[in-house]
VOMARVEX-364044 format. One record per residue (C-alpha): residue number from 1; residue in one letter; chain; x, y, z. Coordinates in Angstrom, 2 decimals. Layout:
NUM,a,A,X,Y,Z .
...
***
This chain:
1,x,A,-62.33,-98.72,-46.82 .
2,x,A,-60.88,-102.02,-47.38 .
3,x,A,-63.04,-105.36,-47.73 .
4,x,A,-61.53,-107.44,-45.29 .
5,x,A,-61.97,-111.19,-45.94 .
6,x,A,-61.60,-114.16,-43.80 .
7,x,A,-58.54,-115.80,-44.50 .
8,x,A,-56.79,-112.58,-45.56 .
9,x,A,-53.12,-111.73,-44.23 .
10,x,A,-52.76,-108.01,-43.61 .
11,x,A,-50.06,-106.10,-41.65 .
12,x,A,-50.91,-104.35,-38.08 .
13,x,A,-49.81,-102.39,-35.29 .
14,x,A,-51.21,-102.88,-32.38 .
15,x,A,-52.08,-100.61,-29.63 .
16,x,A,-54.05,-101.72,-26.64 .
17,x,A,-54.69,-104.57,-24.94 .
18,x,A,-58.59,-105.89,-24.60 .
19,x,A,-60.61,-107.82,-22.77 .
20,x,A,-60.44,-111.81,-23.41 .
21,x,A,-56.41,-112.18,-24.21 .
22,x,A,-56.61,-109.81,-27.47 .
23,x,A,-54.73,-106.80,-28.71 .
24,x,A,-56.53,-103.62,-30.75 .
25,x,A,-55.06,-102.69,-33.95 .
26,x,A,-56.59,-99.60,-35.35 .
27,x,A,-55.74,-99.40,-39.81 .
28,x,A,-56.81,-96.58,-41.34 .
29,x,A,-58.10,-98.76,-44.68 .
30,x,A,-60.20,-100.95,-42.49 .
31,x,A,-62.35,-101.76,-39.31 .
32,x,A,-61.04,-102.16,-35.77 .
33,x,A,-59.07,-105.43,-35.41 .
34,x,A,-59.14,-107.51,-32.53 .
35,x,A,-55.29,-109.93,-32.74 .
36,x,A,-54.61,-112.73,-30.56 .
37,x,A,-50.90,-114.24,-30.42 .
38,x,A,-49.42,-110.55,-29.90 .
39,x,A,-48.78,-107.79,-27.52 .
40,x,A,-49.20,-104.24,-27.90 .
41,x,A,-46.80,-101.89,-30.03 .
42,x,A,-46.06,-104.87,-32.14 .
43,x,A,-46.04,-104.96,-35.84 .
44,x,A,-47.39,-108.02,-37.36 .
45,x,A,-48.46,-110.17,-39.88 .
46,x,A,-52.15,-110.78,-39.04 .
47,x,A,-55.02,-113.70,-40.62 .
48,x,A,-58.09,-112.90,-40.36 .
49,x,A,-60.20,-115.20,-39.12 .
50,x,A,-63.52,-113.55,-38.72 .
51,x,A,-64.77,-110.46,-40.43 .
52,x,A,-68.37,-108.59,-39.25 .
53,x,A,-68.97,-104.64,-40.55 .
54,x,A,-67.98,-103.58,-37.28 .
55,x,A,-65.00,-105.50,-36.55 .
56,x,A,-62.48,-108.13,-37.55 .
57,x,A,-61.14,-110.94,-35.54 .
58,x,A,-57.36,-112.73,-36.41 .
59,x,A,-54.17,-114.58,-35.08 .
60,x,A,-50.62,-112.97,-35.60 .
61,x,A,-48.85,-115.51,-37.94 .
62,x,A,-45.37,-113.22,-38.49 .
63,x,A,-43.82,-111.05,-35.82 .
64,x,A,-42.33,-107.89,-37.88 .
65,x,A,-41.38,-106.17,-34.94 .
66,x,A,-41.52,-107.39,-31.50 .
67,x,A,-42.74,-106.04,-27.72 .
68,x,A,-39.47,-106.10,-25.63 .
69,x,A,-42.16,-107.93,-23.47 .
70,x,A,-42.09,-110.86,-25.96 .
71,x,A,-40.91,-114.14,-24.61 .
72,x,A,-40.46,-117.60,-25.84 .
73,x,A,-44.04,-119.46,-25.12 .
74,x,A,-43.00,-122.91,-22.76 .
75,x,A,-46.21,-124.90,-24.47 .
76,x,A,-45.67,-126.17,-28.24 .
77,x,A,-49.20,-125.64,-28.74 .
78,x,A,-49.35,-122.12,-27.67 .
79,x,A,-50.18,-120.45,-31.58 .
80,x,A,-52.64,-119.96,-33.40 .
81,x,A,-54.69,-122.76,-34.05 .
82,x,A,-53.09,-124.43,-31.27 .
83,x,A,-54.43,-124.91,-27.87 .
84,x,A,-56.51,-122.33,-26.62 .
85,x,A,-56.26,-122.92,-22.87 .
86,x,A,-53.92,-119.80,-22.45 .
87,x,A,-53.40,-116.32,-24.02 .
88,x,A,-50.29,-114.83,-23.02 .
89,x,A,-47.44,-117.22,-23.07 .
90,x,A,-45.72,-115.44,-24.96 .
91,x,A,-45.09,-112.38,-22.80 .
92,x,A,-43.19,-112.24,-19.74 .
93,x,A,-45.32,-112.52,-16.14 .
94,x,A,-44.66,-108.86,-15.46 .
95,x,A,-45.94,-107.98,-18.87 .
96,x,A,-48.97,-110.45,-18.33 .
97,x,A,-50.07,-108.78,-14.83 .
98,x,A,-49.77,-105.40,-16.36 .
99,x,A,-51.87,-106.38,-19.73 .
100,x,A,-54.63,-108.06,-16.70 .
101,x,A,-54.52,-104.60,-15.02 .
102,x,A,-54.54,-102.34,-17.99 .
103,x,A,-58.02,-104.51,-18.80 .
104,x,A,-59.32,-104.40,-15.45 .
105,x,A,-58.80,-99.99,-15.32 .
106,x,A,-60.27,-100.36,-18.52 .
107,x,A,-63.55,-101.84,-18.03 .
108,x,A,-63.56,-99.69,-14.15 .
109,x,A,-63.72,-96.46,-16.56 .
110,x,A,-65.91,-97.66,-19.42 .
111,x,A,-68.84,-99.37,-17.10 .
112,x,A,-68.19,-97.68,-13.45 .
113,x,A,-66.87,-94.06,-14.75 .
114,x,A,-63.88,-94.83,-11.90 .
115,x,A,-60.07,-93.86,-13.09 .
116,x,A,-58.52,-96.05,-10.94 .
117,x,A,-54.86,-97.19,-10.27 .
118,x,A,-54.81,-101.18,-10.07 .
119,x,A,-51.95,-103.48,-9.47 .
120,x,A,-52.26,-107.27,-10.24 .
121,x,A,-50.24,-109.07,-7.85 .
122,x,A,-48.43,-112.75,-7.91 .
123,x,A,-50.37,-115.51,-5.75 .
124,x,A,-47.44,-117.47,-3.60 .
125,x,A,-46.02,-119.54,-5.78 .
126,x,A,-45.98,-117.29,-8.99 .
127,x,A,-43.60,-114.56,-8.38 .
128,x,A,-40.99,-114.21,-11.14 .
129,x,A,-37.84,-116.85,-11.03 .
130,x,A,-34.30,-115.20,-11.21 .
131,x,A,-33.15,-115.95,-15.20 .
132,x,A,-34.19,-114.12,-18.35 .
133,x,A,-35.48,-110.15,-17.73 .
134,x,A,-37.90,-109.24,-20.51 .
135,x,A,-36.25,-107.61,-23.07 .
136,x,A,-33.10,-109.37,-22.32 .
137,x,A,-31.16,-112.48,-23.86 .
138,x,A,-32.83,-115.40,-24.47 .
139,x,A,-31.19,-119.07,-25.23 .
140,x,A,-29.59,-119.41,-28.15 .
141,x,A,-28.30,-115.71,-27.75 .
142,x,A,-31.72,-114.10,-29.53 .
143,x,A,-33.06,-110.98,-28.09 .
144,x,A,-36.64,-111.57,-26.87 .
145,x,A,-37.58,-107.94,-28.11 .
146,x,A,-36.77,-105.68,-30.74 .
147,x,A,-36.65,-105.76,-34.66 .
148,x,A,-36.17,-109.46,-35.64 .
149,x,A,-34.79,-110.12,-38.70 .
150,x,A,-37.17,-112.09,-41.37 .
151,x,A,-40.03,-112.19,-38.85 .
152,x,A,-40.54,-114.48,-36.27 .
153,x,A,-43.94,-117.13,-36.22 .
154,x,A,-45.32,-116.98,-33.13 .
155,x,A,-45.24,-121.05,-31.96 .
156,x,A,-43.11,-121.63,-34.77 .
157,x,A,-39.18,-122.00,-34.07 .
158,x,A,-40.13,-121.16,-30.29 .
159,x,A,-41.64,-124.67,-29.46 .
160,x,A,-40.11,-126.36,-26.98 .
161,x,A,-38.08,-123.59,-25.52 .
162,x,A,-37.60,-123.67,-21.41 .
163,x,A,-40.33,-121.53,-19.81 .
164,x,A,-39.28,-117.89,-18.93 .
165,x,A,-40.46,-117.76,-15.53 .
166,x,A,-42.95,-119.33,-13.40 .
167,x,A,-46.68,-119.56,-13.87 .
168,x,A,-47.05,-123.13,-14.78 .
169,x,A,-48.15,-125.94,-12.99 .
170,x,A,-51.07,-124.22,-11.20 .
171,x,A,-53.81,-125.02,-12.24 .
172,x,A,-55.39,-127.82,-10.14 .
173,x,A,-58.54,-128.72,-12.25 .
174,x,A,-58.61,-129.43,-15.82 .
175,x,A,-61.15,-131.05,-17.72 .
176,x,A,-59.84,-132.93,-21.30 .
177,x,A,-62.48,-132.67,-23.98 .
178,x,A,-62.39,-136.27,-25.80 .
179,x,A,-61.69,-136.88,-29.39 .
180,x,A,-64.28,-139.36,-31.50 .
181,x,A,-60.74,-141.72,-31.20 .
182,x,A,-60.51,-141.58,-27.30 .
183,x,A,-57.49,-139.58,-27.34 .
184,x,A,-58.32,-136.79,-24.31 .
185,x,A,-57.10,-132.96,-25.38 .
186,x,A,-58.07,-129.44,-25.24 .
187,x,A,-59.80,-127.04,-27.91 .
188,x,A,-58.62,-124.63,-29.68 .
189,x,A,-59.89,-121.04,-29.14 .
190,x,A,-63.53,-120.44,-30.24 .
191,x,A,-63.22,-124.23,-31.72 .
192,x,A,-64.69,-127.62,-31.09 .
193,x,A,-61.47,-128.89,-32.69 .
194,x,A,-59.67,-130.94,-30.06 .
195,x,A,-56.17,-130.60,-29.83 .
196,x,A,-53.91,-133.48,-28.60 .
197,x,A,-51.64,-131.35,-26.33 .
198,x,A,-49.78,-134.43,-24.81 .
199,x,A,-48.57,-132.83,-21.86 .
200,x,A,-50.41,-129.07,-20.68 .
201,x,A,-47.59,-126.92,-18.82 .
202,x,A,-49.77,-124.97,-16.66 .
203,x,A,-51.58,-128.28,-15.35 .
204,x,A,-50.84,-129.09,-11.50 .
205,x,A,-47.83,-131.71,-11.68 .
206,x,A,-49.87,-134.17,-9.55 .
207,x,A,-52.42,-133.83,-12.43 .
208,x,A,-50.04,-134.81,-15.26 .
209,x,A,-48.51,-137.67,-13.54 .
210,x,A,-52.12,-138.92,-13.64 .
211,x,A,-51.42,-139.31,-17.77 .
212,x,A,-55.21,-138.79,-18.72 .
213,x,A,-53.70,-137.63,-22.15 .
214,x,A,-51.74,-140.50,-22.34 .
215,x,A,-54.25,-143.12,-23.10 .
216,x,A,-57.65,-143.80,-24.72 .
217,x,A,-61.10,-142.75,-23.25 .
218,x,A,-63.80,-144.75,-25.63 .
219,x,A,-67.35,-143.76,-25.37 .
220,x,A,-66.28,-140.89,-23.52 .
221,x,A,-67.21,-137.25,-24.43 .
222,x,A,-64.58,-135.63,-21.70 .
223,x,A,-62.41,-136.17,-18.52 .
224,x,A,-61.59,-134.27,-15.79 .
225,x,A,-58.48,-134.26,-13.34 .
226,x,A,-58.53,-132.70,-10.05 .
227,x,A,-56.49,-132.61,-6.59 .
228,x,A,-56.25,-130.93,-3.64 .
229,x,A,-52.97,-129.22,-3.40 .
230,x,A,-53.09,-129.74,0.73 .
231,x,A,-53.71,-133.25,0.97 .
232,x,A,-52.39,-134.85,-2.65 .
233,x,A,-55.92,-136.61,-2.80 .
234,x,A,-56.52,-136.92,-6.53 .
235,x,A,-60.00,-137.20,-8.72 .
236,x,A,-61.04,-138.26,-12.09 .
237,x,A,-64.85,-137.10,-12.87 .
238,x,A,-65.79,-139.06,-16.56 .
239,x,A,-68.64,-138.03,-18.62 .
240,x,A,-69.96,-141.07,-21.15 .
241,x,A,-70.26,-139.82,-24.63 .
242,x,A,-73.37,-137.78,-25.20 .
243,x,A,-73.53,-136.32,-21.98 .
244,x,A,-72.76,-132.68,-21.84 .
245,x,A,-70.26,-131.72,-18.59 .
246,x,A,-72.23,-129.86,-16.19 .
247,x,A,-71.72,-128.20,-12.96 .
248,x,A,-69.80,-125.13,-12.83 .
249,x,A,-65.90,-124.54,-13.69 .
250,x,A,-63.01,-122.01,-13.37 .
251,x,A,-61.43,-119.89,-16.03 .
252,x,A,-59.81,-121.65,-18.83 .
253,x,A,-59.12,-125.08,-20.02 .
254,x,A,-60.72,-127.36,-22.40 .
255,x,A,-64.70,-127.80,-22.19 .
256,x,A,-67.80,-129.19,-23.52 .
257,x,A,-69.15,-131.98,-25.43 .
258,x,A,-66.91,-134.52,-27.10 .
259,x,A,-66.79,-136.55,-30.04 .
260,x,A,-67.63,-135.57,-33.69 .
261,x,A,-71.17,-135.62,-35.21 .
262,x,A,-71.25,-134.99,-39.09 .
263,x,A,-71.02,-131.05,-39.89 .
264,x,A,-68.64,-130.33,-36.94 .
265,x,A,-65.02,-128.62,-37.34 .
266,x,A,-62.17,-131.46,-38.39 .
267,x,A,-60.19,-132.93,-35.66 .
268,x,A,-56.43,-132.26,-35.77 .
269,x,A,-53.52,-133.62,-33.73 .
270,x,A,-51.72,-137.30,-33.30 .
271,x,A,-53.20,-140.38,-31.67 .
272,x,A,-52.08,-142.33,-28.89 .
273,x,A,-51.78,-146.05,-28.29 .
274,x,A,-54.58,-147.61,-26.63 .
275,x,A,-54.44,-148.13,-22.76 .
276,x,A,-56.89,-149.89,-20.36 .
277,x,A,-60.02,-147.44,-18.85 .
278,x,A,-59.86,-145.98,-15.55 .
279,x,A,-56.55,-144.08,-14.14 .
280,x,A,-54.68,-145.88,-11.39 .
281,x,A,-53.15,-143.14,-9.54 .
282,x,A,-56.41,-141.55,-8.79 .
283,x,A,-57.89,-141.67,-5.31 .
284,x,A,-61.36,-141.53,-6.90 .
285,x,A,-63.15,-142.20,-10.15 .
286,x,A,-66.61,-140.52,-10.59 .
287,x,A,-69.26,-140.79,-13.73 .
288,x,A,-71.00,-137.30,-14.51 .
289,x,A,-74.54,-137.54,-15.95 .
290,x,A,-75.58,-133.75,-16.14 .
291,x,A,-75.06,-132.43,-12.52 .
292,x,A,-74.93,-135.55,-10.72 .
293,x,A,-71.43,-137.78,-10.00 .
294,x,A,-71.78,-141.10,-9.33 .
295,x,A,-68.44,-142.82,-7.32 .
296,x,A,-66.83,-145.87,-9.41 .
297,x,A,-64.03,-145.91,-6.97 .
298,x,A,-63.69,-143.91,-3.78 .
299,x,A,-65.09,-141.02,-2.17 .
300,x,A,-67.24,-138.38,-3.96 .
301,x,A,-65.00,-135.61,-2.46 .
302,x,A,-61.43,-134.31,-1.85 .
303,x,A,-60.47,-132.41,1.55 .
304,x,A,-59.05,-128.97,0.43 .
305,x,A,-56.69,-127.00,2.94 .
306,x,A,-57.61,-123.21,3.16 .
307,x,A,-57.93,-120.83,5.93 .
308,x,A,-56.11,-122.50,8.88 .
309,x,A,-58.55,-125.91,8.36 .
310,x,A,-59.52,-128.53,5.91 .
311,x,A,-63.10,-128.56,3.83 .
312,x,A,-64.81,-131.23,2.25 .
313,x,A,-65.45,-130.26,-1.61 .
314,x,A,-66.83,-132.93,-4.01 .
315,x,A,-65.87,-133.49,-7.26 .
316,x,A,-68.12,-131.32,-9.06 .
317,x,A,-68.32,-128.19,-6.75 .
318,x,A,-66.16,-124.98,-7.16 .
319,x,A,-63.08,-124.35,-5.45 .
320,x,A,-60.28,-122.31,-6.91 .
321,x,A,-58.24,-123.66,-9.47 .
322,x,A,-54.84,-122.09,-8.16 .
323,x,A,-53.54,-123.72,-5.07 .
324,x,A,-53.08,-119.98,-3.11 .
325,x,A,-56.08,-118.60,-4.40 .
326,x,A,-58.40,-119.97,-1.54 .
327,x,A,-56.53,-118.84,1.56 .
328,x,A,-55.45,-115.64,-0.03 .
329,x,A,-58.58,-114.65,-1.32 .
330,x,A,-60.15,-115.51,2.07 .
331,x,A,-57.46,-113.51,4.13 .
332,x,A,-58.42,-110.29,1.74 .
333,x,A,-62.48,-110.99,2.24 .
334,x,A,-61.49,-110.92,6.02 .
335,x,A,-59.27,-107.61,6.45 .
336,x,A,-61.56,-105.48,4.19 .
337,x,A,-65.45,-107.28,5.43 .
338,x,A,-63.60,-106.69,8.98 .
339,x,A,-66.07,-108.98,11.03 .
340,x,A,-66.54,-108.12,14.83 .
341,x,A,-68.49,-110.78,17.54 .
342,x,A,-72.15,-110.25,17.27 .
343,x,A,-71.70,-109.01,13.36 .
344,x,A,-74.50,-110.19,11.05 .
345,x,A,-72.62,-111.64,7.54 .
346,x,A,-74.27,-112.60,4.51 .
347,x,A,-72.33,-114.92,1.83 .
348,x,A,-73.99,-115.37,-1.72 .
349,x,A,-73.01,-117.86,-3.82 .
350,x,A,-71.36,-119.49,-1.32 .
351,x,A,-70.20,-122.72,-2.79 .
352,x,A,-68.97,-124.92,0.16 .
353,x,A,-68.85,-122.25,2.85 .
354,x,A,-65.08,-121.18,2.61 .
355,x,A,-66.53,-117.52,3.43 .
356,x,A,-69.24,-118.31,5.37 .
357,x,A,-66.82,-120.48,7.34 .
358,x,A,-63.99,-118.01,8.13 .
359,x,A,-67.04,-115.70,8.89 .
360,x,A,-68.69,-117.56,11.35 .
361,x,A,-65.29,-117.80,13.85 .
362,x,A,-64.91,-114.45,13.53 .
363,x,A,-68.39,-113.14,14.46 .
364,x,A,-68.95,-116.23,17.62 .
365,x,A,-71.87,-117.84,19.00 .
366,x,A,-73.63,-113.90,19.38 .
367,x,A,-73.21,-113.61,15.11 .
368,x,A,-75.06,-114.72,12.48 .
369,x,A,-73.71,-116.30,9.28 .
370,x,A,-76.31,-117.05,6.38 .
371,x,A,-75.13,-118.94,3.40 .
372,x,A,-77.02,-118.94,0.03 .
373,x,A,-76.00,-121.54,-2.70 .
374,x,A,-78.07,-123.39,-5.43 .
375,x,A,-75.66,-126.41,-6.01 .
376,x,A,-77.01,-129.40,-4.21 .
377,x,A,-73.95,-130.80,-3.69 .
378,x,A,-72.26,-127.80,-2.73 .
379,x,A,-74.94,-126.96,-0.03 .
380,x,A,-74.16,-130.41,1.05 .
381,x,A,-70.63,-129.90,1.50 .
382,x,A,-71.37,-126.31,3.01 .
383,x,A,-73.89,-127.60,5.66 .
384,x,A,-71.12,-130.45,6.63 .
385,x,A,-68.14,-127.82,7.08 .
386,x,A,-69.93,-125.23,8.81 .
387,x,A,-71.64,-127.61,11.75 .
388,x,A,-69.53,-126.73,14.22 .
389,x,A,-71.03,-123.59,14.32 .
390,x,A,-74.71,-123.64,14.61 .
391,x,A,-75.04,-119.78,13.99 .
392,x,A,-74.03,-120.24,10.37 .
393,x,A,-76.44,-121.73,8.49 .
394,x,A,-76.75,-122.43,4.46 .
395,x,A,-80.26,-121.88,2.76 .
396,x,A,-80.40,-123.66,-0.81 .
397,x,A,-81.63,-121.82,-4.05 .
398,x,A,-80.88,-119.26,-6.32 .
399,x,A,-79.20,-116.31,-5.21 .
400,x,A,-81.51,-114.37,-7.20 .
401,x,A,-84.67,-116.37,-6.43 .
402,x,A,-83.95,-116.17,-2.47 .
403,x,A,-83.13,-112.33,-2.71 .
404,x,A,-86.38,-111.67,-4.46 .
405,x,A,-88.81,-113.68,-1.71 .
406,x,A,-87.54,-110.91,0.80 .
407,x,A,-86.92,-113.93,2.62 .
408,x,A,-90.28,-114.48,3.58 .
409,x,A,-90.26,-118.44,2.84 .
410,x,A,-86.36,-118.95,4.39 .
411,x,A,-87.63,-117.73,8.04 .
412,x,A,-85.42,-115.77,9.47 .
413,x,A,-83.22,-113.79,7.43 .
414,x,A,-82.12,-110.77,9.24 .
415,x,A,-80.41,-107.87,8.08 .
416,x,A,-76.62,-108.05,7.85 .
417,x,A,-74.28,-105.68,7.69 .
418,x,A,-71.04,-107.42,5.96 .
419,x,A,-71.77,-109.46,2.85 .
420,x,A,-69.22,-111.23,0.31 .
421,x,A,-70.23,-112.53,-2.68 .
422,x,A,-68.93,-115.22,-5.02 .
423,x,A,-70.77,-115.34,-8.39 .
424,x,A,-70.31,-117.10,-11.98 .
425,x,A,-68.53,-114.86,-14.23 .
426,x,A,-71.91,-113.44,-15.52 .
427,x,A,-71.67,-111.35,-11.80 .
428,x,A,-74.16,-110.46,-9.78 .
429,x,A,-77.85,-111.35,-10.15 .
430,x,A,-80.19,-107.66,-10.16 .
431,x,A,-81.41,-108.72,-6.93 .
432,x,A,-78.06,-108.71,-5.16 .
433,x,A,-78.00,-105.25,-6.03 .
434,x,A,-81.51,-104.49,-5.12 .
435,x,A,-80.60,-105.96,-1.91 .
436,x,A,-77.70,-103.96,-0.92 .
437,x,A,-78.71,-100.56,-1.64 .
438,x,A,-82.12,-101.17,0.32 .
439,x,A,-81.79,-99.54,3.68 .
440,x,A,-83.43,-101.54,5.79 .
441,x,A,-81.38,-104.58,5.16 .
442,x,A,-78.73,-102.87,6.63 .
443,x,A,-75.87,-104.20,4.28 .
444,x,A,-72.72,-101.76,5.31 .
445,x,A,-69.38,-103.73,3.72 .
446,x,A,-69.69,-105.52,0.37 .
447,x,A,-66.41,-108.09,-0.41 .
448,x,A,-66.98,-108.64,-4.30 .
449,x,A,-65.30,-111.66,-5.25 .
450,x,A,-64.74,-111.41,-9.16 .
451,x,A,-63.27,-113.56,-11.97 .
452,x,A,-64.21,-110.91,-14.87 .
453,x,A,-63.79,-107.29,-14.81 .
454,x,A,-66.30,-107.01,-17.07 .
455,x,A,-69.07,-107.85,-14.75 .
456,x,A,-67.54,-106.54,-12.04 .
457,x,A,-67.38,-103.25,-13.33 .
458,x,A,-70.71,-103.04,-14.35 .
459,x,A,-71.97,-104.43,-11.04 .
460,x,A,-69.99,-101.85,-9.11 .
461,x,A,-71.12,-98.91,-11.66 .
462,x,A,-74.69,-99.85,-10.23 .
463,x,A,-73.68,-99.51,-6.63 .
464,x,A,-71.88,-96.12,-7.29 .
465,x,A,-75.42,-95.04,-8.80 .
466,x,A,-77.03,-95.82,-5.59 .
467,x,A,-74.16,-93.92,-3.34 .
468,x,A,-72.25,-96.57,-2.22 .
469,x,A,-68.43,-96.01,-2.41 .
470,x,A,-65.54,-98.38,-4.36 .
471,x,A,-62.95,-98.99,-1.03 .
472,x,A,-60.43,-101.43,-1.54 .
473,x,A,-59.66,-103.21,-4.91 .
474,x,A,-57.02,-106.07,-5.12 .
475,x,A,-56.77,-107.86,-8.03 .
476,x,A,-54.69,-111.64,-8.53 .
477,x,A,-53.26,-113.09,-10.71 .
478,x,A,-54.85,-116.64,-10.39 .
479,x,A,-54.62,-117.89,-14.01 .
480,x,A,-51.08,-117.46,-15.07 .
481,x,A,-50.52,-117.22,-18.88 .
482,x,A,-54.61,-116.56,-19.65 .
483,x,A,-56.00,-113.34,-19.54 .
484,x,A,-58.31,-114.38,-16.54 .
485,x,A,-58.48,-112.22,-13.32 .
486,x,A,-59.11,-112.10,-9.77 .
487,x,A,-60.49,-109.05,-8.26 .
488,x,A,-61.60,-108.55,-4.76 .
489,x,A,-63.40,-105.26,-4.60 .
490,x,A,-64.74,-103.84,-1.32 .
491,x,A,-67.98,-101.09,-1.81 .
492,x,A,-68.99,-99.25,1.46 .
493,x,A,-72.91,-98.22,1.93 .
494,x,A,-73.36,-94.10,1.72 .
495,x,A,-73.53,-93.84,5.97 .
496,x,A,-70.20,-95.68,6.03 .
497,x,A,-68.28,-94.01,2.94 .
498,x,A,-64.71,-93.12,3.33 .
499,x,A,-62.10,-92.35,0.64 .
500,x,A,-60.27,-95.24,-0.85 .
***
């Protein structure tokens, strides 16, 4: 067998797609190799950039031969050791939502032992533009698949080019790690190296116009941009230097600590003239010191539009990045959890109450709604936009820690029938599941809100092992050009099993 090397350029084909935006190239003279900046069936040149005895990590540098799926990438930065905010510009959007769903079957048979058909569908907003099919021309008069003559470096004479589709200007959160120099970009994957990206393409346009990466952030370790598609209100949440972002955050984008204590990776990228602190087109300016926000200029929260009604979400709590993701995910919890008057619903994790909410008209003043959410602020929020109906109520802790008292010290929590839950991408605490598959909580219709298949499909291969059934399964794409997923699954209790 061969012994790889970091640094080492070695020729591929890859096969399959994997989880996390990378494609599996199998040599015969060496380990499995996990390459990012390619799509499967292509021949490339390949660096290595991390070598273990199991496995070897590395960036296509030289397209041999090309996926007809292959596209020009909109974003200059989008190569290797570029930005690593997204993972699949370079393939067309029907190409993307197939490589999402190929992952998500994927992890369904290795960690549920389900074979299972699954579409990823376009949020409003996303579906593919008339212009340039896959595999068709592209400007200039090159064709985006096929041999290509002398190679082709992926980033390289691409930059620049006019995106193929849609799938930018989405995302409406985005937080700018900051350069020891002030100068506010994003990191490059599996990096602390902060890349000065000018302009990111999938970044909400009412974001950019903000120009965060257009001027200087001393003593600042990162910024974040927000704004609530509905109303246009805008946010700027800035942590000081030496204060680690906290709270919790969608898929993708730039994170974690700025600045540049001795020993860490070098810092690449141009600078940027010097402009005066604070951005003027924001509604509100926040300072983050761990989990807390402190208003410097306006109110501590936007008013998001989901669900036929407005909700009050501060700064730091979690609302979905994509501007359709709310109200669609909602209208999917609702059709499969199916909520009659009188129902009993349980929502874990439940952030502001955008669930719990919808819920609590549907099952009236004879229903019960019971929220369950650690975030301070986010119970906050959630006790503020449910109060016009006193039968939904929010109970703060840990999902886990609440699930585990039996609620004994909550008073009242009765069994429900429908429950959705929400969680981080590490899924769903061990009590969630204890709590469903006992009986005598009555728990009938599960809505599993999920962000990684991974998780997901472990979570529901633990349900399956206690009888319950896998119903419905839709899964989004919310994160155009990364390989991050939204899945809604919907598990049924034995009594109520029906095939899917």
């Amino acid at each position: 067998m061969m012994d790889y090397r970091a640094g080492q350029v070695i020729e591929v084909t890859t096969r399959d797609v994997a989880h996390g935006g990378w494609c599996v190239a199998r040599p015969e003279d060496g380990p499995v190799v996990f390459v990012r900046h390619t799509l499967p069936g292509e021949t490339v040149l390949a660096r290595l950039t991390e070598v273990t005895s199991r496995l070897a990590r590395a960036d296509a540098v030289e397209i041999l031969k090309a996926s007809p799926d292959r596209v020009q990438a909109p974003c200059p930065h989008a190569h290797p050791g570029g930005c690593g905010g997204c993972d699949w510009q370079h393939a067309a959007l029907p190409a993307q939502r197939s490589l999402k769903a190929a992952v998500v079957r994927q992890q369904l048979r290795r960690l549920a032992g389900l074979d299972r058909e699954v579409t990823v569908e376009a949020l409003p907003g996303d579906e593919e533009p008339g212009g340039v099919e896959p595999g068709g021309e592209q400007a200039g008069g090159e064709q985006a698949g096929g041999e290509q003559a002398g190679g082709v470096e992926p980033g390289g004479e691409q930059a620049g080019a006019r995106p193929a589709g849609g799938g930018l200007g989405w995302r409406t959160r985005v937080q700018f790690a900051v350069r020891r120099d002030g100068v506010a970009g994003l990191r490059a994957h599996r990096s602390h190296d902060v890349i000065d990206v000018g302009q990111c393409l999938i970044a909400h346009p009412a974001l950019t116009d903000l120009g965060v990466t257009g001027r200087r952030w001393p003593g600042t370790s990162a910024v974040e941009a927000l704004v609530a598609a509905g109303s246009g209100e805008r946010a700027v949440v800035i942590t000081p230097g030496g204060v680690r972002p906290g709270g919790r955050a969608g898929p993708g984008g730039g994170s974690g600590p700025g600045g540049r204590p001795p020993g860490t990776p070098r810092i690449r990228g141009g600078s940027t003239p010097p402009s005066p602190p604070g951005p003027p087109g924001a509604d509100s300016v926040l300072r983050r010191a761990g989990h807390s926000l402190t208003p410097l200029r306006g109110r501590s929260y936007l008013s998001q539009r989901a669900a036929g009604r407005d909700w009050r979400v501060g700064a730091g709590a979690f609302w979905q990045v994509h501007p359709s993701a709310a109200d669609v995910l909602t209208g999917v919890v609702m059709t499969e959890l199916a909520p009659v008057p009188g129902d009993v619903a349980l929502d874990l994790y439940c952030g502001v109450g955008l669930f719990a909410g919808s819920l609590a008209q549907a099952v009236g003043p004879g229903g019960t709604v019971i929220g369950v959410e650690a975030d301070n602020a986010a119970v906050r929020d959630a006790r503020h936009n449910l109060r016009e109906w006193p039968w939904a109520r929010v109970h703060k802790g840990d999902v886990a820690d609440v699930l585990g008292r039996g609620g004994g010290q909550l008073g009242a929590l009765p069994p429900a029938r429908l429950v959705v839950a929400d969680p981080p991408r590490a899924g769903l605490a061990r009590e969630v599941i204890d709590y469903l598959v006992a009986t005598d909580n009555g728990a009938a219709r599960f809505a599993y809100v999920s962000c990684d298949p991974a998780t997901m499909a472990r979570d529901i291969g633990l349900l399956l092992g206690h009888g319950w059934t896998l119903g419905g399964l839709r899964a989004f794409d919310a994160f155009p050009m990364t390989h991050h997923v939204e899945c809604v699954a919907t598990l049924l209790a034995p009594a109520t099993a029906r095939p899917a």
